[in-house]
C-alpha positions as CSV (number, residue, x, y, z in Angstrom):
1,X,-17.0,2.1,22.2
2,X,-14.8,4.7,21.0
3,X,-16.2,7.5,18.2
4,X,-14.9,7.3,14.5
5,X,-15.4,9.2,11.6
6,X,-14.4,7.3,9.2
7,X,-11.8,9.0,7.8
8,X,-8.9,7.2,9.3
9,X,-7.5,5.4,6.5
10,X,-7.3,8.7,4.8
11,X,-5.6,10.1,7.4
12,X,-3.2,7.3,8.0
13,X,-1.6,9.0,4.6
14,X,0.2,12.0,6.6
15,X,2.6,9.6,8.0
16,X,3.7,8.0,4.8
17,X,7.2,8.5,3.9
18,X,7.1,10.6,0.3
19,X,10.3,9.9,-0.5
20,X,9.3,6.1,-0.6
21,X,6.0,6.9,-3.2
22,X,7.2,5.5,-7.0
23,X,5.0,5.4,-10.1
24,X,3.5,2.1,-10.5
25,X,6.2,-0.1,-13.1
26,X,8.3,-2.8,-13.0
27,X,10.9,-3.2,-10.1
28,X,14.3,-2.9,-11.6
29,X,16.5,-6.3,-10.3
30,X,19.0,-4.1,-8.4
31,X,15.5,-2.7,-5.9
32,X,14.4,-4.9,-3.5
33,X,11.0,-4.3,-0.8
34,X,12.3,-4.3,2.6
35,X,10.0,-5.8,5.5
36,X,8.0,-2.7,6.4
37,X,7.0,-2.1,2.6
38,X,9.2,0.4,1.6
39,X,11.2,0.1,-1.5
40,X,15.3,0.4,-1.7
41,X,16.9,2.0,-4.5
42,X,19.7,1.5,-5.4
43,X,22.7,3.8,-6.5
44,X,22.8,2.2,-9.9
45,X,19.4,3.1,-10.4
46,X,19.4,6.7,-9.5
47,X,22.0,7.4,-11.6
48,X,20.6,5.7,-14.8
49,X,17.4,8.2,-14.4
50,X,18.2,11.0,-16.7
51,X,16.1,13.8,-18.2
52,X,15.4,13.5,-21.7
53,X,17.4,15.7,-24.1
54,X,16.0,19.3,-25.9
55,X,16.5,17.3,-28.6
56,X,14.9,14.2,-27.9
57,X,12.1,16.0,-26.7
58,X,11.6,18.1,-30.1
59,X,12.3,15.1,-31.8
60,X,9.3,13.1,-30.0
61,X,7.0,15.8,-29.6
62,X,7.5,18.1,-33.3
63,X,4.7,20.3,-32.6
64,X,5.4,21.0,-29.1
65,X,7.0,24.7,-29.2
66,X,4.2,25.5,-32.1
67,X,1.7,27.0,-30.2
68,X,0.5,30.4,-31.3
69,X,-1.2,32.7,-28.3
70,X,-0.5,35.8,-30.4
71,X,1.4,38.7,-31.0
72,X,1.9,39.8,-27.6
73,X,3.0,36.8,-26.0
74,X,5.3,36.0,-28.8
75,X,8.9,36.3,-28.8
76,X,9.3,38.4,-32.2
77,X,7.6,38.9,-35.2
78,X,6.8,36.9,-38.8
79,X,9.7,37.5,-40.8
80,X,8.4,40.0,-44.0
81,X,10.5,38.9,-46.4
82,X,8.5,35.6,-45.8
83,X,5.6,37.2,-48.0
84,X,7.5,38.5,-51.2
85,X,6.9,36.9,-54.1
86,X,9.1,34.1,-55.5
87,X,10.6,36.5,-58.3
88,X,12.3,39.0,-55.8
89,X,15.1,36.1,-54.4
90,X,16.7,36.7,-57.8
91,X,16.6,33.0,-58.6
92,X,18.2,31.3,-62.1
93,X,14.9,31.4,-65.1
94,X,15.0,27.7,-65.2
95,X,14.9,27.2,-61.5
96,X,12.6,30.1,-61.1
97,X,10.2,28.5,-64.1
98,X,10.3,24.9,-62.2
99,X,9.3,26.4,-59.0
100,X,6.5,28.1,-60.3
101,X,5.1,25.0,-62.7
102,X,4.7,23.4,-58.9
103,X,2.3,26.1,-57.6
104,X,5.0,27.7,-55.2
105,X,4.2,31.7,-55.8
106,X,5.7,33.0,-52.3
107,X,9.1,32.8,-50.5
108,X,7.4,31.3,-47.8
109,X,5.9,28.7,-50.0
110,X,9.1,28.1,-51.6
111,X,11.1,27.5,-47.8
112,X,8.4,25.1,-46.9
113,X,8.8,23.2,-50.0
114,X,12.3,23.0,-49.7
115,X,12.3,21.8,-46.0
116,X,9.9,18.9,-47.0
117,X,11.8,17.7,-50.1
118,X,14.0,15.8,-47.6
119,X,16.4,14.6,-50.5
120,X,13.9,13.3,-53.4
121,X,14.6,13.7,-56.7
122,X,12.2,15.8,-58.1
123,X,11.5,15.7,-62.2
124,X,13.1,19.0,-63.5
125,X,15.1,20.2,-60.3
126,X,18.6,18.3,-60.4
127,X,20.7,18.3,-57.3
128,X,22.5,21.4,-58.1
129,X,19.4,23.8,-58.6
130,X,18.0,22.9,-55.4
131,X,21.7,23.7,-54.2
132,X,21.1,26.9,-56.2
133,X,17.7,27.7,-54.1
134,X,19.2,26.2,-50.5
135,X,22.5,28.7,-50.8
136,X,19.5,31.6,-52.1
137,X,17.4,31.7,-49.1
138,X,20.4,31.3,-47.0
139,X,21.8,34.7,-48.1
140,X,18.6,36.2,-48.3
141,X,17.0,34.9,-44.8
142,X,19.5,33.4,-42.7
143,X,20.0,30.0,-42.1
144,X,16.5,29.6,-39.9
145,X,13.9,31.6,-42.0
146,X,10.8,30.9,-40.2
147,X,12.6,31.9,-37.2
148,X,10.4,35.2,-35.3
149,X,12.6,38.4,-35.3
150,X,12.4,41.3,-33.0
151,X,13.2,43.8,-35.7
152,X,10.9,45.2,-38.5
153,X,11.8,44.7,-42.3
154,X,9.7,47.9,-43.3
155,X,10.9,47.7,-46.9
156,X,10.0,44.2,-47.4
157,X,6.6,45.1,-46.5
158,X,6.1,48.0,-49.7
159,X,7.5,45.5,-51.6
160,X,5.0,42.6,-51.1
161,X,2.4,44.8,-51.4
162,X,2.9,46.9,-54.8
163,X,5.2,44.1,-56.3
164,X,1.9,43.3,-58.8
165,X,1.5,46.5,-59.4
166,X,2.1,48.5,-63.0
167,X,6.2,49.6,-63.3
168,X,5.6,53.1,-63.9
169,X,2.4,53.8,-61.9
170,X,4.4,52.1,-59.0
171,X,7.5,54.5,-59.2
172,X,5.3,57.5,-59.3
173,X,3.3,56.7,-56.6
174,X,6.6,55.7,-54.1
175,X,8.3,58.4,-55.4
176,X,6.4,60.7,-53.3
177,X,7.9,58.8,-50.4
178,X,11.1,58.6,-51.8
179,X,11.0,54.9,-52.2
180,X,11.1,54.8,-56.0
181,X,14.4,52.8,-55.3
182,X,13.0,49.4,-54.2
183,X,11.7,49.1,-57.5
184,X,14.1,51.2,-60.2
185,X,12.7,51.9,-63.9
186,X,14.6,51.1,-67.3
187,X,15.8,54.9,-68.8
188,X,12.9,54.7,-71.4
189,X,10.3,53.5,-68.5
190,X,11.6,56.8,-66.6
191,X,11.6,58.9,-69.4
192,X,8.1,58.0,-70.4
193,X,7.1,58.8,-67.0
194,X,8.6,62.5,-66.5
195,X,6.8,63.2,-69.9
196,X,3.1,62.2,-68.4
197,X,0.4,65.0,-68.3
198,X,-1.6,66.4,-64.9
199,X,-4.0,64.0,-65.7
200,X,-2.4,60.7,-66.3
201,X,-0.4,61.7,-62.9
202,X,-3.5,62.2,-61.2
203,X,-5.1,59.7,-62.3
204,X,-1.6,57.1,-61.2
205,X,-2.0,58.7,-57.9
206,X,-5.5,57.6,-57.7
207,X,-5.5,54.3,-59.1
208,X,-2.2,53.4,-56.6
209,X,-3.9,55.0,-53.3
210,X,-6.8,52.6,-53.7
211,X,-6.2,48.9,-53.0
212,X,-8.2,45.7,-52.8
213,X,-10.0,44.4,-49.8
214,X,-7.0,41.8,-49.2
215,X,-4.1,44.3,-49.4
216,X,-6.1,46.1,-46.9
217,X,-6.4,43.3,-44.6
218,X,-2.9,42.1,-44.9
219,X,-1.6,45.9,-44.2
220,X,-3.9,45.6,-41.3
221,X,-2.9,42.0,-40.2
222,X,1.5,43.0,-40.3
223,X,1.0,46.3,-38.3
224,X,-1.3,44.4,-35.7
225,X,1.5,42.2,-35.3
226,X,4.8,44.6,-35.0
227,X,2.4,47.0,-32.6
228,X,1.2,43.9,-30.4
229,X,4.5,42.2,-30.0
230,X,7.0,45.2,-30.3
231,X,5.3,48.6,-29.4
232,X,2.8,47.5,-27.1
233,X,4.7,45.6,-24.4
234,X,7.1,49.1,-24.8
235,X,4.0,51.4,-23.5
236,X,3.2,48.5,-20.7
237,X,6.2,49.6,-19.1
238,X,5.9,53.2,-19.5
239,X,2.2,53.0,-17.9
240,X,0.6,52.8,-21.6
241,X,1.1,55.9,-22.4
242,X,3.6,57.5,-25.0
243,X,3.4,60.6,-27.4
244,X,3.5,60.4,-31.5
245,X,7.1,61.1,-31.2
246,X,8.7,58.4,-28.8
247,X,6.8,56.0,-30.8
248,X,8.0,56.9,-34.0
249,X,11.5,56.8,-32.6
250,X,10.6,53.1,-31.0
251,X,9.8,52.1,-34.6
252,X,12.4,53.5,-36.2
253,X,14.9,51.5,-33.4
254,X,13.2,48.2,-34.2
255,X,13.7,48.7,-37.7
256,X,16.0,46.9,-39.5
257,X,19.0,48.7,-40.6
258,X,17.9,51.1,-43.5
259,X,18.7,55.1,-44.0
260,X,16.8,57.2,-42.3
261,X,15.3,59.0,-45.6
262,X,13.5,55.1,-46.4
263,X,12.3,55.0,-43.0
264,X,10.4,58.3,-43.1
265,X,9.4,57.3,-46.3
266,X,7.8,54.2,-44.8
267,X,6.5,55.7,-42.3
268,X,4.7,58.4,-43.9
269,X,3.2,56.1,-45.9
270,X,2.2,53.7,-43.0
271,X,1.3,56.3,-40.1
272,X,-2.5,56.7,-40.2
273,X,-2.3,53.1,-39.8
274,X,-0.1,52.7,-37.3
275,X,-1.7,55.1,-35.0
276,X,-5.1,53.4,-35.3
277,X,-3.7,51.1,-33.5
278,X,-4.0,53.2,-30.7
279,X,-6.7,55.2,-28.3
280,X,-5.7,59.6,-29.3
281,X,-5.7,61.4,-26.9
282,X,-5.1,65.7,-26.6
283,X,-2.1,66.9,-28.4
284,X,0.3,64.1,-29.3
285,X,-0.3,61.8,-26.9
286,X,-1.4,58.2,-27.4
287,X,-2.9,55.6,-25.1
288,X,-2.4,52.0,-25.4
289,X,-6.1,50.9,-24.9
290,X,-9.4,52.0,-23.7
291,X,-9.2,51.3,-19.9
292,X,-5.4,53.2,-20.0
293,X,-7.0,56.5,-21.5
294,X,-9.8,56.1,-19.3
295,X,-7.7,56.1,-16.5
296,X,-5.2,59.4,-17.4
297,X,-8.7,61.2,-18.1
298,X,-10.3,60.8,-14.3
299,X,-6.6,61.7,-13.0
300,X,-5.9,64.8,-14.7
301,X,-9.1,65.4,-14.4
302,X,-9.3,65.2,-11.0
303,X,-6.2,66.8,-10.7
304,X,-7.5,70.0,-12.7
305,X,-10.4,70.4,-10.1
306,X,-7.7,71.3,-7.4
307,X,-6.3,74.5,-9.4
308,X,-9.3,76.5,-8.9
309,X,-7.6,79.7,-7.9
310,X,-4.8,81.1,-9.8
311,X,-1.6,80.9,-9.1
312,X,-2.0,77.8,-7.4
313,X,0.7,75.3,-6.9
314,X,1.3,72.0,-5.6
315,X,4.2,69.4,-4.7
316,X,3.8,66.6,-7.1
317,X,4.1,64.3,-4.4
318,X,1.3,66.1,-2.6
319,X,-0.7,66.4,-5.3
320,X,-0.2,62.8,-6.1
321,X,-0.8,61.8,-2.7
322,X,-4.4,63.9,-2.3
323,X,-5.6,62.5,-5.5
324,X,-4.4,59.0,-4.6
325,X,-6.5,59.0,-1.2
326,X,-9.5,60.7,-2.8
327,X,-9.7,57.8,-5.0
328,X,-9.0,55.6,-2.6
329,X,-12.4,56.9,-1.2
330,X,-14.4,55.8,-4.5
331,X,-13.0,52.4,-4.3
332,X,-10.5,53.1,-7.4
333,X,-6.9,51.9,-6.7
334,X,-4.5,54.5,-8.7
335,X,-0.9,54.1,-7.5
336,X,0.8,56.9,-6.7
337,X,3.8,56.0,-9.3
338,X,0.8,55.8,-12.0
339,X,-0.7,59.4,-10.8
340,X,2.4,60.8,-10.7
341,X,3.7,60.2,-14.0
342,X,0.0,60.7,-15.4
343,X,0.5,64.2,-14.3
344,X,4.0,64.8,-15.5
345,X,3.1,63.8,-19.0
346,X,-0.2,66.3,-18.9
347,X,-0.1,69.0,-21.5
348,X,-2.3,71.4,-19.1
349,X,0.2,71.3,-16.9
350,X,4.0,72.8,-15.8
351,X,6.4,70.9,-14.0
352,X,8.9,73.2,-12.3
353,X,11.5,72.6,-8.8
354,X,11.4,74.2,-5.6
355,X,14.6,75.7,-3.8
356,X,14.9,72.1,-2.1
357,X,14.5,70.0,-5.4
358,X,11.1,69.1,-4.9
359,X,9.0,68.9,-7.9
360,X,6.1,71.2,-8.2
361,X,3.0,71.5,-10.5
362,X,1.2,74.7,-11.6
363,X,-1.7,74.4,-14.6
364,X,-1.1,76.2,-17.7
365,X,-3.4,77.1,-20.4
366,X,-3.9,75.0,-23.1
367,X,-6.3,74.0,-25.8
368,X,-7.7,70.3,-25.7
């Protein structure tokens, strides 16, 4: 009697045919089972196979592209003006007055409502105001609104968040940043203002530098976003490092277009929190997280144990290669790409070239 195992039905799968294995459904007419089980197909029936359509797809499945895994794996940011109240797209009184008896306080509200109206008649908006509102956002936001940008509507921003505040307070306080111009005073308001004391000035300053737990959280909540989606992924690809300067100059080149006086404007205003969003280290350099500082810290400082006479140089490649295999001995893979542009970016250091174009290192004083 011959040994089995037991397996051989399972086995006796390696020999089937995979081009002959069909999901279970009914046999179209034009098929037919040959003798040894297999199934023919004909040509007619290939060719009537077809992939559904984009849009037959988004039709069937609505909510299929809506999945939100955050800023960084997103393809742009929420567009700002998204967040302005309903009273800065300009809008007719009476169509501005309906709006607003209906709850809708936002322009994001009010593009929602509008896409769900789907041509009912609704008691005090007649045909042409909602043609009024329709041909309004379309100036103002483009004919796909809640579609994600890759640029940054700084100015949209300022204006969400000190729209409620007092007229005159307001200009004072963005004056300092020279943004008085996103909202303008009449000639009296203006007057009135240049005529205020030390203390009513002060006292503006004060009142407009402090702001509510939700302003705070929403400031918090749209710099989050443009540093996750649009800085961040920037800094990946220069090893997570950058200095206060190129990332200033990133921001200002995913802004959208606006002078360069209302940029620093906004920028001064925004740039303690901005740079929170990332780890400080010496000089002007920033970090993009924890694990990236940590990592530039044991290389340069590494790197500074080898200068212990003076004078000393080093090839950078040499250097890089030494410091490469000495972590290599503590188990800690550093590339020597990654130590190599860790060192050309350290302040304690200068990068010179040799007769032959190599690059050399020498350490240099500095304060850290």
């Amino acid at each position: 009697m011959s040994y089995s195992h037991g397996l051989e039905k399972i086995y006796s799968f390696e020999v089937v045919n995979p081009n002959s294995v069909r999901p279970i459904a009914t046999l179209p007419q034009n098929d037919k089972i040959q003798n040894d089980g297999t199934i023919s197909l004909q040509k007619s029936t290939l060719l009537s196979k077809k992939e559904p359509s984009k849009k037959e797809t988004t039709e069937a499945y609505p909510h299929a592209q809506s999945f939100d895994f955050g800023p960084k794996f997103s393809d742009g940011i929420r567009a700002a003006r998204l967040d302005e109240p309903l009273e800065s797209l300009g809008l007719t009184p009476f169509a501005l007055k309906a709006l607003q008896t209906r709850g809708i306080k936002t322009v994001e509200e009010l593009v929602l409502f509008i896409q769900d109206l789907k041509g009912q008649n609704l008691k005090g908006l007649t045909q042409f105001h909602i043609d009024e509102i329709k041909q309004k956002l379309k100036s103002e936001l483009g004919a796909n609104p809640l579609q994600k940008s890759k640029k940054v509507d700084w100015l949209a921003y300022i204006r969400a968040l000190f729209y409620s505040k007092d007229a005159k307070e307001r200009a004072f306080f963005l004056s300092r940043f020279d943004l008085d111009f996103l909202y303008p005073l009449k000639p009296n308001e203006k007057i009135e203002m240049e005529k205020w004391p030390s203390e009513i000035r002060q006292k503006a300053l004060q009142k407009m530098s402090t702001f509510s737990q939700d302003e705070k959280n929403y400031l918090q909540k749209k710099i989050e976003e443009i540093t996750d989606c649009l800085i961040k992924p920037w800094m990946e690809k220069r090893n997570g490092l950058a200095t206060a300067y190129e990332i200033e100059e990133r921001l200002w080149m995913i802004s959208e277009p606006l002078a360069e006086k209302a940029f620093q404007g906004v920028f001064a205003f925004l740039k303690p929190l901005i740079f929170q969003q990332f780890v400080s280290l010496h000089g002007n350099l920033y970090a993009i997280d924890s694990t990236t500082a940590n990592q530039y810290l044991k290389i340069v400082e590494k790197a500074e144990s080898y200068f212990y006479k003076p004078n000393s140089t080093y090839q950078l490649k040499e250097l890089a290669s030494c410091l490469e295999r000495e972590f290599m001995r503590q188990w800690i893979g550093f590339g020597t790409h990654v130590i190599k542009e860790f060192l050309l970016i350290y302040p304690g250091f200068s990068v010179g070239r040799d007769k032959s174009g190599n690059l050399f290192i020498t350490k240099k004083k500095v304060t850290l």
